[in-house]
N, C-alpha and C positions, 0 to 999 in steps of 0.2 A: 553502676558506680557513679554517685554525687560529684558534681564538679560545681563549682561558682564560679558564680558569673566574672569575677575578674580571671579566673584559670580560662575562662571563656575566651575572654578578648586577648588574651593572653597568646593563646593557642593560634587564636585565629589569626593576630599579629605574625609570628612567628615563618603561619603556613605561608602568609600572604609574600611574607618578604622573600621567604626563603624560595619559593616560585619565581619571582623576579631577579633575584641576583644569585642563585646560585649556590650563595656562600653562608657556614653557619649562622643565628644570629644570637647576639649576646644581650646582656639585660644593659647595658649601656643605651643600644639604642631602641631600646623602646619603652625608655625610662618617657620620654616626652608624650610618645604616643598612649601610655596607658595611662600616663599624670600619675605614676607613686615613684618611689625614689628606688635605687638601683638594688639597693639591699632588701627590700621588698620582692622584687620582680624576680631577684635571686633567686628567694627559698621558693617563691612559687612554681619558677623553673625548675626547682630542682623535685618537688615534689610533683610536678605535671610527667619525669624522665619516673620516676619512679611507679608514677600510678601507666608506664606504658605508652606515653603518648608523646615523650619527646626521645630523642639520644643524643647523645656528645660520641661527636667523630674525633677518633684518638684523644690527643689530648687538649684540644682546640678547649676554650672557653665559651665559644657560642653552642648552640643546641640546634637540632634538626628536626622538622616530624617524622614519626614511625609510621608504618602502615597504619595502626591503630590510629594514632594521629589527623591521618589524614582521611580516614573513615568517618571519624568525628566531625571533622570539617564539612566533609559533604555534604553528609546523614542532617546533620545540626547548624552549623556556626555562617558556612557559606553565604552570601548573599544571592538568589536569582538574580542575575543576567537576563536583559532581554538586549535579542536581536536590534540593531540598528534600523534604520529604514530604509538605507541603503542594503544592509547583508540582507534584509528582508526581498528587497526588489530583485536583488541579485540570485537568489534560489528561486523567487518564482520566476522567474526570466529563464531559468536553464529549464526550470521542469517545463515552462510552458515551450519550450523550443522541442525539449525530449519527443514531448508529447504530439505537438506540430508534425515532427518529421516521421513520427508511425502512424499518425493520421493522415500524414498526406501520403504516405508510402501506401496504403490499405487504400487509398484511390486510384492511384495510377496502378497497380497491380489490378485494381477490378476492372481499370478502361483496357490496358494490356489485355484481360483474361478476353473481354467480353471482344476486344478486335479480334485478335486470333479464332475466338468459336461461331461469332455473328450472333450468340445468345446472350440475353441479360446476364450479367455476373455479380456476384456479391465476394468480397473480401473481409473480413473480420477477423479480431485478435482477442483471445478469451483468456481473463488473468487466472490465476490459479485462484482458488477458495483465501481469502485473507482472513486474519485473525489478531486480537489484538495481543502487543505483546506486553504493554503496560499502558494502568490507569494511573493519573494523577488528579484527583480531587482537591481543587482551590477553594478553601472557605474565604465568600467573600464578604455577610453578615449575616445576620439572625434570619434572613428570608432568602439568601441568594448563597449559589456555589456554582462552579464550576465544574464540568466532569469535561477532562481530555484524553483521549484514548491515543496511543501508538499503535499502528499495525502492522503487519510484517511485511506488508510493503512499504513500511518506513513512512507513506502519509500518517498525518496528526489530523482527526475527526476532534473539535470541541461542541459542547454546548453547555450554552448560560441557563442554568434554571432555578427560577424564581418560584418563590411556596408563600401560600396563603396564610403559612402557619411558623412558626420557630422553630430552628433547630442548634444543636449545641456546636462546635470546630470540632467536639470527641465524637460527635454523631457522625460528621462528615468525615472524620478520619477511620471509625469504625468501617464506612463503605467501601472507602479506598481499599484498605484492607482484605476483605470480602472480595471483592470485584479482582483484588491483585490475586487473592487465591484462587476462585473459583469459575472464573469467567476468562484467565489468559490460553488461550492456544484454542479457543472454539471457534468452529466457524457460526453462522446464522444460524444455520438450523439444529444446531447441537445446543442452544439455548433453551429450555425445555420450561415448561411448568411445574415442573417439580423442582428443577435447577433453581427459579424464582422465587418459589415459596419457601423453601430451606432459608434462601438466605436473606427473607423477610424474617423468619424466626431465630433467625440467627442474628441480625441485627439489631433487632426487636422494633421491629418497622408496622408502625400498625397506619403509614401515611400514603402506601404505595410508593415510596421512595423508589427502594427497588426495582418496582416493576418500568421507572420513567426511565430510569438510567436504562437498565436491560434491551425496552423497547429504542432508543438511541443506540445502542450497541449494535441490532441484529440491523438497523437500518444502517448504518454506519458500513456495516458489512458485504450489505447486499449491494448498496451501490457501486461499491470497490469491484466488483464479481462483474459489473457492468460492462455489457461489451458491444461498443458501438459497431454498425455494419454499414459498410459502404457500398452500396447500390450501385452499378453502372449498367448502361448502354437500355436502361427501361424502354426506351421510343423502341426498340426493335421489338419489342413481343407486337408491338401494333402491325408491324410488318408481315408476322405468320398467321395464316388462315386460322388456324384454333384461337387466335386471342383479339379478332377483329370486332369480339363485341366488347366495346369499350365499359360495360359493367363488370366483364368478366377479368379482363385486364387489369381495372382498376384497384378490382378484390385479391387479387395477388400481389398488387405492388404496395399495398398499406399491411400484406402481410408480412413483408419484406424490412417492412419498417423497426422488427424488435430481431436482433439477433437471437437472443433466447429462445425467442419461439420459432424461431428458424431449425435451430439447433434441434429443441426439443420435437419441432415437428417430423423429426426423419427415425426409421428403425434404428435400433443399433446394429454394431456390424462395420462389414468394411474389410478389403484385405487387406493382406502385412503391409504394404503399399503405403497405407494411409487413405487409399479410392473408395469412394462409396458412390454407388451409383443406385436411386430407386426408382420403381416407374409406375406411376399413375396412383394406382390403391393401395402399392406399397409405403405411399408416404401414410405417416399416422397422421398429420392435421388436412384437416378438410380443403384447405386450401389449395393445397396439391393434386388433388387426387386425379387431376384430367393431367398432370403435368408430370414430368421427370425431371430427378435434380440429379447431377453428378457432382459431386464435391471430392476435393482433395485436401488433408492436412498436413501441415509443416511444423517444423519446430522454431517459433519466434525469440526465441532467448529470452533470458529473465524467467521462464517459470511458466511463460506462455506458451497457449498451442493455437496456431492460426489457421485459419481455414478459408480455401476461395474455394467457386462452385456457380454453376453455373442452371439455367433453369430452361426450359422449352419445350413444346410438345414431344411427346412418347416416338413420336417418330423421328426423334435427333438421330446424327450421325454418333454414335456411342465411341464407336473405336477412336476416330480419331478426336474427337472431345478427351480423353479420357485420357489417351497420349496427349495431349498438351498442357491438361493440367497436370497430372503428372510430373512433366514438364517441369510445368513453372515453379511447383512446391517443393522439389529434390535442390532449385537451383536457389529458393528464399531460404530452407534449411542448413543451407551448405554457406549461403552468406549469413546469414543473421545467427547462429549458434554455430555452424560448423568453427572449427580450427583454422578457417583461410577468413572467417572475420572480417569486416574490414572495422576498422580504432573509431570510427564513427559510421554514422548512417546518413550515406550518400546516395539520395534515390537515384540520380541519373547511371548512377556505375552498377546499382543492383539493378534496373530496367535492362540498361544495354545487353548485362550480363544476361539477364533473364531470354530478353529476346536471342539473340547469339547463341545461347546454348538450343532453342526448339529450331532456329532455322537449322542447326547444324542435324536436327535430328531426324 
């Protein structure tokens, strides 16, 4: 349905006032603001209630927007808003505090693990697979756009890219498009070459457009999936007779360096527990194979699953290693998601708590 531009500003008048005060608005006062006279403003109102977009509450004189209305507004008329620099500082300031206290919680839990067993410990917290949940495409000239993704972790991935070549605002909205259809709820590796090529033919992209954005997307992804690990008490492998040659030593602790391959170095498996204990050749990366890891998992809240574990020659004490991780992970499960929660994350009250519950046991 056709609308002009004065029904435009008309509407958008309208939305704007009637968000701030409340109260219907009538063509009196926004005879000034639109500059035509009130008997003008009149029939436009009255043909903007008929085309769906306005209503008169009972018998009032002033008009309201409809749903309809205010769909138009957002979709079309609205102005963006950008953040302040203050509202800006203020959100990274909390995410960077968030962030702070699970990163420093994933240290004192790995110096905890590793006192109580006298073995290196690691702690880490793995996010779930994130995906985006919308694209918004900025055309910002004939050689540059914006592509910003949202992902279901709620962070905002951008990237500026600039082209050798022209493109039209319809070309960059055709991808928006596309990318909102065909690319919302995948994770990285659901991103496929044939997913790509479709919607290079579908676009009718013969610039690799496509494939820059895509390749931003799955990177975009993977970093979110990123799960830093927190190393403690490394000086004690020097201590036990298996790891006193400082090559061999060393070669474990740069393996220690990527959670993922931590992860990915171990069988699957494990009982209902959450316990995984393997030893020597059971581990699948090379790096283990003289060594035995026992890990335990937890439930971190938010979507995460956390894991500490612990690492040292095949001749460890298993039973009791095994009870105290155990331990520790039944008592970060029971705070961090259980129902006894605590409204924030207070490391010293989940350590105490942590330590308290294995002495008691």
């Amino acid at each position: 349905m056709d609308i002009s531009e004065r029904k435009k500003r008309i509407l958008t008048a309208i939305v704007e006032s009637y968000i701030s005060t409340a109260e219907p608005v009538g063509s009196k006062a926004l005879a000034e603001v639109i500059g035509c006279s009130s008997a003008t403003i009149r029939n436009e109102m009255s043909e903007l209630t008929s085309m769906g977009y306005l209503e008169q509450p009972h018998t009032s004189a002033g008009r309201v927007p409809s749903p309809a209305g205010y769909r138009l507004y957002v979709n079309e008329l609205m102005e963006r808003q950008k953040l302040s620099e203050e509202e800006t500082a203020i959100i990274s300031e909390q995410l960077r505090q968030k962030q702070k206290q699970l990163d420093d919680l994933m240290g004192e839990v790995g110096r905890l693990t590793s006192s109580m067993t006298s073995y290196p410990a690691y702690a880490l917290a793995v996010r779930p697979p994130a995906a985006v949940k919308r694209f918004d495409f900025i055309y910002v000239d004939a050689n540059t756009f914006i592509v910003v993704a949202l992902l279901t972790d709620n962070t905002v991935k951008n990237k500026l890219v600039h082209l050798p070549f022209t493109v039209s605002q319809e070309q960059i909205q055709t991808l928006s498009s596309l990318f909102n259809a065909h690319f919302t709820g995948l994770a990285d590796d659901e991103i496929t070459d044939v997913l790509i090529r479709s919607t290079e033919r579908a676009a009718g992209d013969t610039y690799g457009l496509v494939a820059v954005v895509a390749a931003f997307v799955m990177e975009s992804l993977s970093a979110a999936r990123a799960a830093p690990v927190r190393f403690e008490g490394a000086s004690k492998l020097l201590n036990l007779p298996e790891y006193r040659d400082p090559d061999k030593a060393h070669a474990l602790m740069n393996f220690f360096a990527s959670g993922e391959g931590l992860i990915n170095g171990l069988p699957p498996g494990g009982d209902a527990d959450g316990l995984r204990v393997t030893i020597g050749p059971e581990n699948l990366a090379e790096e283990l194979k003289d060594s035995s890891v026992v890990m335990a998992s937890y439930d971190a809240g938010g979507g995460m699953r956390g894991y500490i574990g612990v690492v040292g020659p095949t001749r460890m004490d298993y039973a009791a290693v095994a009870a105290k991780l155990s331990g520790i992970a039944a008592g970060l499960s029971r705070m961090l998601a259980g129902s006894d929660a605590p409204e924030g994350l207070n490391n010293k009250l989940v350590l105490k708590e942590l330590k308290d519950n294995n002495d008691h046991e």
